[in-house]
C-alpha positions as a Python dict, from the first residue, in 0.01 Angstrom:
ca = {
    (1, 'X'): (0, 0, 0),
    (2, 'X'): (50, -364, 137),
    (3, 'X'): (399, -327, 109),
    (4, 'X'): (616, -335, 429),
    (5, 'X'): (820, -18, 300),
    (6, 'X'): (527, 173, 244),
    (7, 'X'): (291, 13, 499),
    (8, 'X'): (322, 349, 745),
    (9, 'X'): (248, 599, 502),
    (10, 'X'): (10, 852, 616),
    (11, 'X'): (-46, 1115, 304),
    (12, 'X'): (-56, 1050, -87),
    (13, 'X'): (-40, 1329, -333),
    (14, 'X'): (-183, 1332, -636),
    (15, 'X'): (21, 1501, -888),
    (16, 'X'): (14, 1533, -1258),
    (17, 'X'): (-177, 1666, -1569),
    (18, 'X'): (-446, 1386, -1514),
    (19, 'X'): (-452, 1464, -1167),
    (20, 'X'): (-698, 1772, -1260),
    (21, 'X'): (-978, 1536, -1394),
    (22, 'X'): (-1264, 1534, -1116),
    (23, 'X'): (-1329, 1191, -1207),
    (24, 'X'): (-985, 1044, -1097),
    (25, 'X'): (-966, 1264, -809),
    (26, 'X'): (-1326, 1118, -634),
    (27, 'X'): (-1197, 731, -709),
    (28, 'X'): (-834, 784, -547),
    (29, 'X'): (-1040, 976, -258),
    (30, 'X'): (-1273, 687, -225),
    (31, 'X'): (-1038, 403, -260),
    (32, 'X'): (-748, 544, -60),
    (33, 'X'): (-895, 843, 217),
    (34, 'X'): (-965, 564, 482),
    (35, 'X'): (-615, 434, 451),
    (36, 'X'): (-441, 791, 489),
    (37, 'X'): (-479, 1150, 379),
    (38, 'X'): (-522, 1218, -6),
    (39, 'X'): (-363, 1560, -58),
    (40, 'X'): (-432, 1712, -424),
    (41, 'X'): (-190, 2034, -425),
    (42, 'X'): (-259, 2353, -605),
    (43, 'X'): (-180, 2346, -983),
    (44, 'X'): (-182, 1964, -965),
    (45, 'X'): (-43, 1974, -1303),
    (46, 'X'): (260, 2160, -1262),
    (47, 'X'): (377, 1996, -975),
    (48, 'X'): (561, 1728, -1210),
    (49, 'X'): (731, 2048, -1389),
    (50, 'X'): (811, 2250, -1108),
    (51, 'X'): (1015, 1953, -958),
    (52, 'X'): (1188, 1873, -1240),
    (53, 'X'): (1289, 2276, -1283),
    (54, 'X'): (1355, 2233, -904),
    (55, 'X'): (1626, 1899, -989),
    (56, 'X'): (1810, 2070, -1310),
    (57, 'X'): (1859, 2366, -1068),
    (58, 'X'): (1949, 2177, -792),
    (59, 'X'): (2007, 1788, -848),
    (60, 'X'): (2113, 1692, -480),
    (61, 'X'): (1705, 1742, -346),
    (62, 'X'): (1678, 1425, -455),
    (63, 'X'): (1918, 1215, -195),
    (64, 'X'): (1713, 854, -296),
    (65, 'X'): (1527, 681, -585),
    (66, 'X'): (1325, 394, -702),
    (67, 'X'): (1511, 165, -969),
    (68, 'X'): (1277, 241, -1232),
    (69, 'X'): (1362, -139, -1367),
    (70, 'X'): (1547, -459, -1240),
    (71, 'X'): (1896, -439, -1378),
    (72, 'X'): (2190, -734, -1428),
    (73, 'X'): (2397, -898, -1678),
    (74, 'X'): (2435, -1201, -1816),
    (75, 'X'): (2690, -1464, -1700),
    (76, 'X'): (2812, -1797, -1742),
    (77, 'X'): (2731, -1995, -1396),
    (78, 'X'): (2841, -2401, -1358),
    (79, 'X'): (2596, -2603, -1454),
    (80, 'X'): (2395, -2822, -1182),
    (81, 'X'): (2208, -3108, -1284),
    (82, 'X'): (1778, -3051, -1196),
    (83, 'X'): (1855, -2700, -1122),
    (84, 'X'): (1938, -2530, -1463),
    (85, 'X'): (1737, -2625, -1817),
    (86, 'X'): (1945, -2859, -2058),
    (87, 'X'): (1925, -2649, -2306),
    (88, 'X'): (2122, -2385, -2120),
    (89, 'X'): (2394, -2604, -2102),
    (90, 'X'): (2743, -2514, -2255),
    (91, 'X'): (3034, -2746, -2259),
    (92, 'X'): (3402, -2565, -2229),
    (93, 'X'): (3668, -2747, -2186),
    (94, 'X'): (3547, -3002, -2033),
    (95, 'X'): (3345, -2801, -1807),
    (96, 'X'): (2965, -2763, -1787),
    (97, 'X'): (2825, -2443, -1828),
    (98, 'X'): (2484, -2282, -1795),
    (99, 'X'): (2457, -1985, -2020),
    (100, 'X'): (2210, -1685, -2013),
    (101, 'X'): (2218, -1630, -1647),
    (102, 'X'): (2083, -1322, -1564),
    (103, 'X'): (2283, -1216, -1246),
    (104, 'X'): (2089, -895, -1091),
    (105, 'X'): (2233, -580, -953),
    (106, 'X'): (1901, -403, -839),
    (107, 'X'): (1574, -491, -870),
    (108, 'X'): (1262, -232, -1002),
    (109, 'X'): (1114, -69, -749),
    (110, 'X'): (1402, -88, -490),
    (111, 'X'): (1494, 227, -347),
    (112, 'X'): (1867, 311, -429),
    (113, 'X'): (2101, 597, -303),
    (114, 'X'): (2237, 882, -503),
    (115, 'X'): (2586, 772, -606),
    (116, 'X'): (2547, 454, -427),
    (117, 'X'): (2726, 151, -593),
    (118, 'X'): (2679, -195, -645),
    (119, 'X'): (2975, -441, -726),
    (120, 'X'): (3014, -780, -844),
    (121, 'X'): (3333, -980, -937),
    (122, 'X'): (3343, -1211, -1179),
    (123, 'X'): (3638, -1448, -1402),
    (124, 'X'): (3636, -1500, -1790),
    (125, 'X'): (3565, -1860, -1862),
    (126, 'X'): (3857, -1990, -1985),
    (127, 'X'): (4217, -1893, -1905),
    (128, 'X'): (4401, -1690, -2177),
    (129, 'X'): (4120, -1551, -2259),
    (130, 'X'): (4227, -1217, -2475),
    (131, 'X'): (3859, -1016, -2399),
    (132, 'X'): (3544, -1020, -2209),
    (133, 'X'): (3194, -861, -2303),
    (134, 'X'): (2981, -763, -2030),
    (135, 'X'): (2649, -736, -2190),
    (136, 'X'): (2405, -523, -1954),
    (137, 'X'): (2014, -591, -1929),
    (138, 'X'): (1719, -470, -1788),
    (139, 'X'): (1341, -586, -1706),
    (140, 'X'): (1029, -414, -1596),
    (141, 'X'): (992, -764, -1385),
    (142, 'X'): (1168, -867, -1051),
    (143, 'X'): (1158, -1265, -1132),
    (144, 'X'): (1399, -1287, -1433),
    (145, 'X'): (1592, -1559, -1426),
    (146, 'X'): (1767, -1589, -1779),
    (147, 'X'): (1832, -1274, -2038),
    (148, 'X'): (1688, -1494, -2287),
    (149, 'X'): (1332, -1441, -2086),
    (150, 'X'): (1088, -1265, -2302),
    (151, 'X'): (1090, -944, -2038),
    (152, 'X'): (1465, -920, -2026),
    (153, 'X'): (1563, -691, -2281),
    (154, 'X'): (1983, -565, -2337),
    (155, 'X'): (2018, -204, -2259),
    (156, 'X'): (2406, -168, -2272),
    (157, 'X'): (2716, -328, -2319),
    (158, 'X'): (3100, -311, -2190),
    (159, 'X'): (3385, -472, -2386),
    (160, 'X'): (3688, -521, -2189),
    (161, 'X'): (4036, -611, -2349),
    (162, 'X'): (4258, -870, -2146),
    (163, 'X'): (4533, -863, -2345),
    (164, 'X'): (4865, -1065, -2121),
    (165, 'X'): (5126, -773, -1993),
    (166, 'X'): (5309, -1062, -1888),
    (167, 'X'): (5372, -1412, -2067),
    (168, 'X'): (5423, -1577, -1696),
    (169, 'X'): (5240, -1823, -1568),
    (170, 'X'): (5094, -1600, -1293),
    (171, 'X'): (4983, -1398, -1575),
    (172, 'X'): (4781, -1647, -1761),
    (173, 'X'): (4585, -1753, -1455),
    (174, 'X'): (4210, -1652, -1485),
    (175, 'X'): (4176, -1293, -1412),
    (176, 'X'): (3932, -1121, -1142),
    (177, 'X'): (3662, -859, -1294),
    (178, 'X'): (3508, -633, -1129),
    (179, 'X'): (3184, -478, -1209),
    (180, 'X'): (3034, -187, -1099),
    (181, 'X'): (2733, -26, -1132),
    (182, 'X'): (2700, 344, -1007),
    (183, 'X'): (2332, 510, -924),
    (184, 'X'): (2368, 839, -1085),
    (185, 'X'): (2102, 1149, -1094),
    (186, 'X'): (1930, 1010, -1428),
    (187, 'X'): (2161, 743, -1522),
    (188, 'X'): (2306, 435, -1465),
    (189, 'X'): (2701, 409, -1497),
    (190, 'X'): (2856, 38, -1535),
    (191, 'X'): (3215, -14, -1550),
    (192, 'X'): (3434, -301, -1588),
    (193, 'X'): (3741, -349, -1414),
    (194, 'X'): (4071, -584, -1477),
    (195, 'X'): (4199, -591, -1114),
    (196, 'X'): (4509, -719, -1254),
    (197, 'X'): (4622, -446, -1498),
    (198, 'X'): (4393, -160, -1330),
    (199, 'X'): (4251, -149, -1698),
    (200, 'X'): (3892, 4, -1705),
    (201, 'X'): (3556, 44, -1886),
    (202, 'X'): (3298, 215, -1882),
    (203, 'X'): (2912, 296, -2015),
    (204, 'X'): (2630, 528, -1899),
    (205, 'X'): (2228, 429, -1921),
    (206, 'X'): (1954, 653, -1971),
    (207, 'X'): (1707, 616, -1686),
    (208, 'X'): (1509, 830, -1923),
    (209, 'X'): (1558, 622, -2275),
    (210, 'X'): (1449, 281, -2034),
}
């Protein structure tokens, strides 16, 4: 309730099967009713069913939702000196690398549009490099900073090939990926792009599974 997003709201509603018990009913009334106006509806616990019968009937009623988690995947950033842990670092080629980056897309609680989409381009890290794995993960946490964190879990996974369609030099310069991710009904849709040869992937998460 101390939330800027939320700081106007004027009515709550209690809904659920637990919603029924007296008990819980009296402590939201007491804790919230001087703050704005606690409505319990009739058959407080079928509201949660009738609105899901009202969304597999109808799925556009619901226009925006809450990112039930923080989502992102893990990349490969350069290393800087102070900033990221030594043992993140990864030497390629002569070039410093810190691994396990956890790059975010949305973060949990963060309202997000039906259909709405959120890109992010990224290059393999080496040139020539014949395929790239986009591994997807998720936390119930907003401050993840590596996938290796202990609430970062991996909840998906794209595989992309880059095989060359042309030996030229042009060719073999690092590629651009894009990276998608798609805010479906009760899903999550990620897809991997090679700008250069239009070649795409694709993978769906359960909002529901998570």
């Amino acid at each position: 309730m101390r939330k800027p997003e939320v700081c106007g709201v004027k009515f709550l509603f209690l809904v659920g099967g637990f919603a029924e018990s007296p008990i819980l009913q009296l402590a939201v009334q007491q804790a919230f009713s001087s703050r704005c106006r606690v409505i319990i509806p009739q058959d407080v616990g079928l509201t949660i069913l009738k609105g899901a019968v009202l969304f597999g009937l109808d799925p556009t009623i619901v226009r925006v939702r809450r990112s039930p988690l923080t989502y992102g995947v893990g990349v490969l950033n350069k290393f800087v000196e102070g900033k990221h842990p030594r043992e993140k670092l990864l030497v390629k080629d002569g070039i410093q690398w810190c691994t396990d980056i956890f790059d975010r897309f949305v973060s949990v609680d963060q309202s997000v549009a039906l259909g709405e989409v959120v890109q992010r381009s990224y290059t393999p890290a080496r040139p020539g490099q014949r395929k790239i794995i986009i591994n997807v993960y998720c936390s119930s946490q907003d401050n993840v900073q590596y996938i290796s964190d202990p609430a970062a879990r991996k909840c998906g996974t794209v595989s992309l090939d880059l095989s060359e369609t042309d030996s030229s030099p042009k060719q073999r310069r690092r590629r651009e990926i894009r990276t998608s991710m798609q805010f479906g009904d009760t899903e999550l849709r990620v897809t991997a792009l090679d700008v250069a040869t239009s070649q795409s992937v694709r993978a769906s998460i359960d909002f529901l599974s998570n």
